[in-house]
PALOZA-435443 format. One record per residue (C-alpha): x, z, y. Coordinates in nm, 3 decimals. Layout:
% residues N
         x         z         y
         X         Z         Y
...
***
This chain:
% residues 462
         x         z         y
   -10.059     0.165     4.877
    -9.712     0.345     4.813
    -9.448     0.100     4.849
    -9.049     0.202     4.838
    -8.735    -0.039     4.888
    -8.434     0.139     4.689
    -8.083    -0.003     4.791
    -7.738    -0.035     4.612
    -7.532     0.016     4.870
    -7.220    -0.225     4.860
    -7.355    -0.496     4.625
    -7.598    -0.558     4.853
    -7.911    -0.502     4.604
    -8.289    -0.427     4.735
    -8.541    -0.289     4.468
    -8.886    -0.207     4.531
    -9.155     0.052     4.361
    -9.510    -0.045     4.454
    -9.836     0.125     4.340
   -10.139     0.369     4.439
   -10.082     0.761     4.384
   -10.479     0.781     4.397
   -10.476     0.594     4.063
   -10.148     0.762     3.973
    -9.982     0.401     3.853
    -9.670     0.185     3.943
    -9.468    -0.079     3.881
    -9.083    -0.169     3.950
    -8.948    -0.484     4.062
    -8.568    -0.570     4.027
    -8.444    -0.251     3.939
    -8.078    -0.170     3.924
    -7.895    -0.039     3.594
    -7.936     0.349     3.734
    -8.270     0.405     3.707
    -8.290     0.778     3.748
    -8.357     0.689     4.110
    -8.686     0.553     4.022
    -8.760     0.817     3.807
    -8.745     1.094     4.002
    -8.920     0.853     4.346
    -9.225     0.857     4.033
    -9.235     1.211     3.980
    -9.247     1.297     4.351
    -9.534     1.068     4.405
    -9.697     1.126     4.149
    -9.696     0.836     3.979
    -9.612     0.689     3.584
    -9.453     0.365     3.579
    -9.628     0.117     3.349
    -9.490    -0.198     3.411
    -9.085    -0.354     3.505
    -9.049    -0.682     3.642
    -8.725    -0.905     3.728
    -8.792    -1.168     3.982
    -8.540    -1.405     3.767
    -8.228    -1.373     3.543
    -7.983    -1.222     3.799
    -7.628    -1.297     3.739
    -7.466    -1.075     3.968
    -7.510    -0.730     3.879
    -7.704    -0.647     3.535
    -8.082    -0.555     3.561
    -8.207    -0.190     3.457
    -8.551    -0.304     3.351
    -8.444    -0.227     2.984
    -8.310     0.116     3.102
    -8.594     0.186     3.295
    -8.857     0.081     2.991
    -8.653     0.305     2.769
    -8.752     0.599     2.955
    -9.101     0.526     3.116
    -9.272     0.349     2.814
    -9.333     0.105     3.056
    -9.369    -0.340     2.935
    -9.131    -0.530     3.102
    -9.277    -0.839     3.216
    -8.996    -1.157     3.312
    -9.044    -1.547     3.318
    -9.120    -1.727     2.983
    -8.805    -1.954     3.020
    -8.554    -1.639     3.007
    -8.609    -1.625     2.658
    -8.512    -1.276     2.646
    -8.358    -1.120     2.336
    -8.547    -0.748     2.401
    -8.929    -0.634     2.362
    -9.107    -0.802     2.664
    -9.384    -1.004     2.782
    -9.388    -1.296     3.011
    -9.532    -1.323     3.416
    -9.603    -1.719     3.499
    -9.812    -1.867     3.815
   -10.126    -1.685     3.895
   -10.080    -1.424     3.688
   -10.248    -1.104     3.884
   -10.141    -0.723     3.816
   -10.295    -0.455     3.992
   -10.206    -0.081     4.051
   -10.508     0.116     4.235
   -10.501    -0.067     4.574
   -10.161    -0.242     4.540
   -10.196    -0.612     4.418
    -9.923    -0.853     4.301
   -10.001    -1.190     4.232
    -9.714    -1.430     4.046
    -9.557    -1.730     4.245
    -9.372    -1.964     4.071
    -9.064    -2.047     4.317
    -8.762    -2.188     4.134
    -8.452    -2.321     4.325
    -8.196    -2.008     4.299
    -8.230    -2.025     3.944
    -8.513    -2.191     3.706
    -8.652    -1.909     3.636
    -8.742    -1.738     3.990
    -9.090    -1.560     4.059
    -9.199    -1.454     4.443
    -9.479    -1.186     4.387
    -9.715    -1.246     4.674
    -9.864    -0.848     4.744
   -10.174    -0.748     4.906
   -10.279    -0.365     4.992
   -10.628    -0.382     4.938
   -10.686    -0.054     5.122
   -10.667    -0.305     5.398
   -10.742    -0.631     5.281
   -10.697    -0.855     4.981
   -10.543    -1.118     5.205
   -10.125    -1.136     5.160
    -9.963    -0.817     5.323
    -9.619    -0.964     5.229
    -9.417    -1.118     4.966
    -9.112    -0.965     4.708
    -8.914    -1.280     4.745
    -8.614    -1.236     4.449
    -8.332    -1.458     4.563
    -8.545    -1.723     4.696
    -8.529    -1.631     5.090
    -8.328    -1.351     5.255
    -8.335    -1.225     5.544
    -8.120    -1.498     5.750
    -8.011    -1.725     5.451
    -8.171    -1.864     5.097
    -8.032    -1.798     4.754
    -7.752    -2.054     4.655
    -7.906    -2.290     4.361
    -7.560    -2.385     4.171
    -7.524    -2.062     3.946
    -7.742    -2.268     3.715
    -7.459    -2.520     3.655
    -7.346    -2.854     3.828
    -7.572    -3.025     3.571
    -7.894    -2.867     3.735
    -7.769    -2.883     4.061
    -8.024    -3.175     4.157
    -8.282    -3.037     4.036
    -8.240    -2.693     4.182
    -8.192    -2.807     4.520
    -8.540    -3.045     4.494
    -8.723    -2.687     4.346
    -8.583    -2.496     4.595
    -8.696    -2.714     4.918
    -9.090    -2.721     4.770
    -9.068    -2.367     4.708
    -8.949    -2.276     5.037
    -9.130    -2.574     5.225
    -9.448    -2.627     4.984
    -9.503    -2.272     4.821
    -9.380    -2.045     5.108
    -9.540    -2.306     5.348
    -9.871    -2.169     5.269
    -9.847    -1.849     5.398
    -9.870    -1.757     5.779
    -9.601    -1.627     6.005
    -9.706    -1.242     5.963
    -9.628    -1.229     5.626
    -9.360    -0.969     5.536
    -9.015    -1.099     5.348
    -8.820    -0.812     5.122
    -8.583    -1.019     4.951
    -8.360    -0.891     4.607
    -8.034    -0.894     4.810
    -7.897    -0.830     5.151
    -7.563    -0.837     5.344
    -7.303    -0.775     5.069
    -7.400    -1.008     4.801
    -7.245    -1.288     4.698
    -7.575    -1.496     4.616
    -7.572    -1.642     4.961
    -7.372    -1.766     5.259
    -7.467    -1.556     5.524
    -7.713    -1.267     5.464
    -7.831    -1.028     5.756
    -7.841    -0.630     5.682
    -8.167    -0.584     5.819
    -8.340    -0.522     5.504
    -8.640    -0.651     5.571
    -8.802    -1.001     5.822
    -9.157    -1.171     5.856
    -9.160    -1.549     5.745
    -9.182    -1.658     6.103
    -8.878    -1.497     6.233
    -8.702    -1.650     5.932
    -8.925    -2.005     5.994
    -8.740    -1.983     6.355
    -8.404    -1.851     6.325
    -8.330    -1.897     5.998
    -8.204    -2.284     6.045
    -8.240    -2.364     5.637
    -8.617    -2.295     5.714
    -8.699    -2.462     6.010
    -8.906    -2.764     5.926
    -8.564    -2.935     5.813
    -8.590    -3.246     5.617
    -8.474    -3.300     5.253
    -8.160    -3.546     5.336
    -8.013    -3.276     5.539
    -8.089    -2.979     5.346
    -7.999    -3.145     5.029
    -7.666    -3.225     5.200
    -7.586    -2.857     5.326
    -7.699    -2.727     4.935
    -7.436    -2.940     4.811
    -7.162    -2.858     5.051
    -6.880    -2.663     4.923
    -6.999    -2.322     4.795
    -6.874    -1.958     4.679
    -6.679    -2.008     4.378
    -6.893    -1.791     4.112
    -6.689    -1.493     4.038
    -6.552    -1.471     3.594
    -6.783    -1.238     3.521
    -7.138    -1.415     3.635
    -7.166    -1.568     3.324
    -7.121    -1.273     3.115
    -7.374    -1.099     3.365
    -7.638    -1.338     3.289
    -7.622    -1.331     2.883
    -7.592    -0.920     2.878
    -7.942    -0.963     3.074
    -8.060    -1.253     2.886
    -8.013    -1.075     2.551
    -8.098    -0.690     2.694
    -7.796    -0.447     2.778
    -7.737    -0.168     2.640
    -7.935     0.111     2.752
    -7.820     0.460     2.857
    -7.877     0.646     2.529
    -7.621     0.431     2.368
    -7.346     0.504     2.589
    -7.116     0.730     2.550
    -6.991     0.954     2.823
    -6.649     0.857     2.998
    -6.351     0.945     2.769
    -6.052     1.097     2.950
    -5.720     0.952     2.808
    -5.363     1.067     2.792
    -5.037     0.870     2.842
    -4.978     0.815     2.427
    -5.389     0.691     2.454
    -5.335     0.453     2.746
    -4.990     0.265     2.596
    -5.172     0.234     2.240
    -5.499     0.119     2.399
    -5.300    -0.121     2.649
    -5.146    -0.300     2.392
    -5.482    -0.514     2.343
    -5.419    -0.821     2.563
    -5.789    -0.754     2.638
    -5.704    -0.453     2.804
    -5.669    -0.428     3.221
    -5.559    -0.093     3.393
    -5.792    -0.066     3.699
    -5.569     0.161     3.974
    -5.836     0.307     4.208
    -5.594     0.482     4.405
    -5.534     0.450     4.775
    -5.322     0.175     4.836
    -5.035     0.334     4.941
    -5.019     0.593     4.686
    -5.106     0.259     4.429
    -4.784     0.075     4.644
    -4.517     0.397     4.590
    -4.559     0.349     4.220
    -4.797     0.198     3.934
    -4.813     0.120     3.576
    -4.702    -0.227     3.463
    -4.998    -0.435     3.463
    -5.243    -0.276     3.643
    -5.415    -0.418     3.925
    -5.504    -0.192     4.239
    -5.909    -0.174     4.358
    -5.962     0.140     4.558
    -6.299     0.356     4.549
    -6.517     0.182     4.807
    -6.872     0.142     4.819
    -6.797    -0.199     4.707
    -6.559    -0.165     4.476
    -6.754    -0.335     4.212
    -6.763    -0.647     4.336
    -6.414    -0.710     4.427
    -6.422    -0.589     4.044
    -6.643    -0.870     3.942
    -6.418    -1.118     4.154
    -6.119    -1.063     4.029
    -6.169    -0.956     3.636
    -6.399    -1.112     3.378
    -6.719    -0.870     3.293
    -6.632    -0.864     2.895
    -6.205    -0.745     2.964
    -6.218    -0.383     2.859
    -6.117    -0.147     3.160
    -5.924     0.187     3.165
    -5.982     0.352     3.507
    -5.689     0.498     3.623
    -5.758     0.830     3.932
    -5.646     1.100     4.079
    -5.984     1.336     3.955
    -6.255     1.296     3.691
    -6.487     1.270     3.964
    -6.371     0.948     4.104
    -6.334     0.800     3.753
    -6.742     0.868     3.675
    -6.775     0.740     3.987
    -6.611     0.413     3.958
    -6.749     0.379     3.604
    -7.106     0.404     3.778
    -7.000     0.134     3.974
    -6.842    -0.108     3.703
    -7.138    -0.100     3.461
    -7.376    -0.197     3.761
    -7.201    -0.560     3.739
    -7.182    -0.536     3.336
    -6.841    -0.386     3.274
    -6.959    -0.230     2.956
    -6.634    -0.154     2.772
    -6.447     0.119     2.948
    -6.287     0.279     2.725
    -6.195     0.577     2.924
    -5.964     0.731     3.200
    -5.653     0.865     3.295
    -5.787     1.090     3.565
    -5.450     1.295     3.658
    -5.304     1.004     3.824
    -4.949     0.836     3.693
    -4.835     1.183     3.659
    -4.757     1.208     3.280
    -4.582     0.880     3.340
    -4.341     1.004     3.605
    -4.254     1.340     3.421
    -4.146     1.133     3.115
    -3.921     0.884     3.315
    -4.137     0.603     3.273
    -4.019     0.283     3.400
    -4.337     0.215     3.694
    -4.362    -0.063     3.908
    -4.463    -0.029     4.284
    -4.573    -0.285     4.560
    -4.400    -0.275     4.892
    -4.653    -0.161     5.179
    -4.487    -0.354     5.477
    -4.604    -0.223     5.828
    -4.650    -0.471     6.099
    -4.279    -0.341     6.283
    -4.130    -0.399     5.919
    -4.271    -0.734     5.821
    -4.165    -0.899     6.172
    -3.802    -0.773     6.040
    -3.865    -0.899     5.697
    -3.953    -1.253     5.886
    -3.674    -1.265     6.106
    -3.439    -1.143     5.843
    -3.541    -1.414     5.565
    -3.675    -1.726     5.698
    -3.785    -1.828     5.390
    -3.997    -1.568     5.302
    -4.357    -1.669     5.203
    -4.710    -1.559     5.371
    -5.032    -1.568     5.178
    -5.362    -1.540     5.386
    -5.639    -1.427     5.134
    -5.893    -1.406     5.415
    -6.178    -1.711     5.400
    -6.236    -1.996     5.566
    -6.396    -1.865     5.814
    -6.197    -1.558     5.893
    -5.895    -1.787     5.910
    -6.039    -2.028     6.146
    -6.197    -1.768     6.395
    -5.834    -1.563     6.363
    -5.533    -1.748     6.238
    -5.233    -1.613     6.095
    -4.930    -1.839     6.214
    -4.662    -1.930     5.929
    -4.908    -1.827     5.625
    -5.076    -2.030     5.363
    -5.456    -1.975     5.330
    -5.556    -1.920     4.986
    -5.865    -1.756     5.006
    -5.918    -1.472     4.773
    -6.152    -1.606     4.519
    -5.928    -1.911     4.448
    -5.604    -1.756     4.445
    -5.769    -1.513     4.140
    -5.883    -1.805     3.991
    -5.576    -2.092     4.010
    -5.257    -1.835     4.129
    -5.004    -1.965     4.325
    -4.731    -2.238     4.208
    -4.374    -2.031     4.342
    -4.103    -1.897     4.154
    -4.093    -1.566     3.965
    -3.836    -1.471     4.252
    -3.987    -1.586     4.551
    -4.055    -1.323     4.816
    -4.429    -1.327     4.894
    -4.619    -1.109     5.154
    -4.989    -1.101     5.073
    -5.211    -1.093     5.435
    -5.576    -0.999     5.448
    -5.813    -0.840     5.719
    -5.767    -0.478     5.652
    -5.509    -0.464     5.350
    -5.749    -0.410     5.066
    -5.786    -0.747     4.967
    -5.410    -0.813     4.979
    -5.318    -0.540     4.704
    -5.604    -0.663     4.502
    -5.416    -1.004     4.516
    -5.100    -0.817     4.540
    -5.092    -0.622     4.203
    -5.258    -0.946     3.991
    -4.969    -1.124     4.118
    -4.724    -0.792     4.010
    -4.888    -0.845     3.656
    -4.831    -1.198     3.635
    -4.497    -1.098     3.672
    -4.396    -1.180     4.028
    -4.112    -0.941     4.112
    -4.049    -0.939     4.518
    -4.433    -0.902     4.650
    -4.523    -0.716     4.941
    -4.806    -0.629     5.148
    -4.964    -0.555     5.532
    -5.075    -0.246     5.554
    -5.375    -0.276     5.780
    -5.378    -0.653     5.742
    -5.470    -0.855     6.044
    -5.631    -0.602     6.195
    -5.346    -0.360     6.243
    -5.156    -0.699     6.358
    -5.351    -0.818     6.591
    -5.382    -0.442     6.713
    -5.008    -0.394     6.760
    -4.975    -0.781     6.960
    -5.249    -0.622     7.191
    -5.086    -0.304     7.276
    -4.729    -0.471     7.320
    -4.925    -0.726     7.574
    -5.097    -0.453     7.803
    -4.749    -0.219     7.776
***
């Protein structure tokens, strides 16, 4: 049996190819929007993909199975409930697919959403007994997939399905089974994922505490604890896959812009500049409005936590390069509209004597001045919960970063803020939405806690 895990590194997404290059066949499950990858792993193996499944309607990052159909003639197969608005057929309980001497049986195991599938898979090359299971969002490796993103309404519900599936339906399989989940560390449809890729149902049955033998009470009452607020663009995640995505041959490639483009285009309220420069280059000067997200592997998801998946984006870089390769990034978590780029930088708007904005990069020697200069200065910790409880930042308010996007702060126009995260990228993320909202004296650590805590250690052992 060939069998391939494909990851998207910094969303945290697992994808799998599984088939049998005797018979020359193979199948896709939970493929992300760039499917080229899978192309080429088919080619190389010789190997034609005939059939695309999702394990459920994913609302984090949109699904390439459409893509991937597109170009391999292959039937994309999803759960009956999805009600999918593109050509597909449906996978429910039992159903049985097999590719040479790889085997993939259907599970019904709802909980993360109500539409989840586990494919159990054997390798009959060995045996037709279980070799392991394709889990979706059900289980991770070290955590289980959060059952709210189906509303508060369903939120009873969800959290009954997803103890029997993980109790009752995973309970029938023995401790050697395999686990490759649809997500790992980096994903933000769980608590507390590991980055090993990969576990067997009894390491997770004894060190993963939501799946040791607990009973319902308690794990009903740690499901419906506090969770994640959902970033704005989940729901527009889930209908683009609901209803089918546009597939590569009806996008257009990445426009580049000039100055007289950008201030016509910006004048849709619709419109967001997204600054992917470094931060300090972002911090020296910006233009009005935009809001600062450097180039990172994980740039997309900070993306999806701070701006709604249906705003229309103009990239704003230094090269071309980095502005395809931030576009790459965007669509993966359904930022469609991007309606081009201005890839030499602020530039144009400098040599015309625009009036830019900038954002104050304070380093740890020049915010202690700032503090003891004006008492009343304000400190915003972005970090989380957690982060602030294992490392607090004396004198700031903790607003972690996903609800200070969502509700803002209630200050003055005029009040002097200093935005505080781990390692500064947060903090001109939360910075430059607060610059747009039109907050005029913001500032922020460069280096965030990190560089603070840094400098308190080297001034205690000097």
């Amino acid at each position: 049996m060939y069998f391939e895990q494909f990851t998207v590194e910094g969303l945290g997404c697992y994808s799998y190819m599984l088939g049998c290059p005797a018979a020359g066949v193979a199948c896709v499950v939970d493929p992300e929007r760039h499917v080229e990858r899978y192309m080429a792993a088919a080619r190389k193996n010789g190997l034609e993909i005939t059939h695309v499944f999702d394990t459920h309607l994913h609302a984090d990052h949109v699904s390439g199975a459409r893509d991937l159909a597109e170009l391999s003639g292959a039937t994309v197969y999803i759960h009956p409930s999805i009600d999918a608005g593109f050509p597909h057929k449906t996978v429910a309980e039992g159903d049985v697919f097999t590719f040479g001497n790889a085997r993939l049986k259907a599970l019904e195991t709802p909980g993360h959403t109500p539409n989840s599938i586990t494919f159990v898979v054997s390798d009959l090359t060995r045996s037709e007994k279980p070799m392991l299971l394709l889990t979706g969002d059900l289980l991770f490796v070290g955590d289980i997939g959060r059952p709210d993103l189906a509303g508060e309404d369903m939120l009873e519900e969800q959290v009954k399905n997803l103890y029997n599936s993980l109790y009752v339906k995973l309970g029938e399989f023995p401790d050697y089974i395999e686990v490759y989940p649809a997500h790992g560390k980096g994903s933000l449809c769980g608590k507390g994922m590991s980055a090993k890729p990969m576990s067997t149902l009894g390491f997770e049955r004894r060190q993963n505490p939501l799946l040791d033998r607990m009973d319902f009470e308690t794990f009903h009452r740690i499901m419906t604890e506090e969770f994640q607020i959902r970033p704005p663009g989940f729901v527009t995640i889930v209908e683009k896959n609901r209803r089918g995505p546009e597939t590569i041959n009806q996008r257009s490639p990445l426009r580049e812009l000039s100055m007289r483009d950008v201030e016509r285009l910006r004048k849709d309220p619709d419109v967001r500049l997204v600054d992917i420069r470094p931060a300090t280059e972002f911090g020296a000067a910006f233009i009005p409005g935009a809001i600062n997200i450097g180039l990172v592997p994980n740039s997309a998801m900070w993306l999806g936590m701070s701006l709604d998946a249906g705003m229309k984006l103009i990239i704003i870089s230094n090269s071309y390069g980095q502005a395809l390769e931030a576009e790459k990034q965007y669509r993966r978590v359904g930022f469609d509209d991007i309606l081009g780029c201005l890839s030499t930088g602020i530039s144009e708007y400098v040599n015309a004597g625009f009036n830019l904005a900038h954002l104050p990069q304070l380093t740890v020697d020049s915010m202690k001045h700032v503090l003891e200069t004006y008492p009343d200065h304000r400190l915003i910790d972005v970090r989380t919960h957690l982060e602030q409880r294992t490392d607090p930042f004396e004198g700031a308010d903790h607003i972690p970063f996903q609800q200070f996007i969502r509700e803002g702060i209630d200050l003055p126009k005029d009040t002097h803020i200093t935005i505080v995260c781990g390692t500064g990228f947060r903090s001109n993320i939360a910075g430059s939405h607060l610059k747009a909202l039109g907050y005029s004296h913001v500032f922020c650590l460069m280096g965030g806690t990190s560089a603070w805590n840094e400098a308190r250690r080297r001034n205690r052992t000097a």
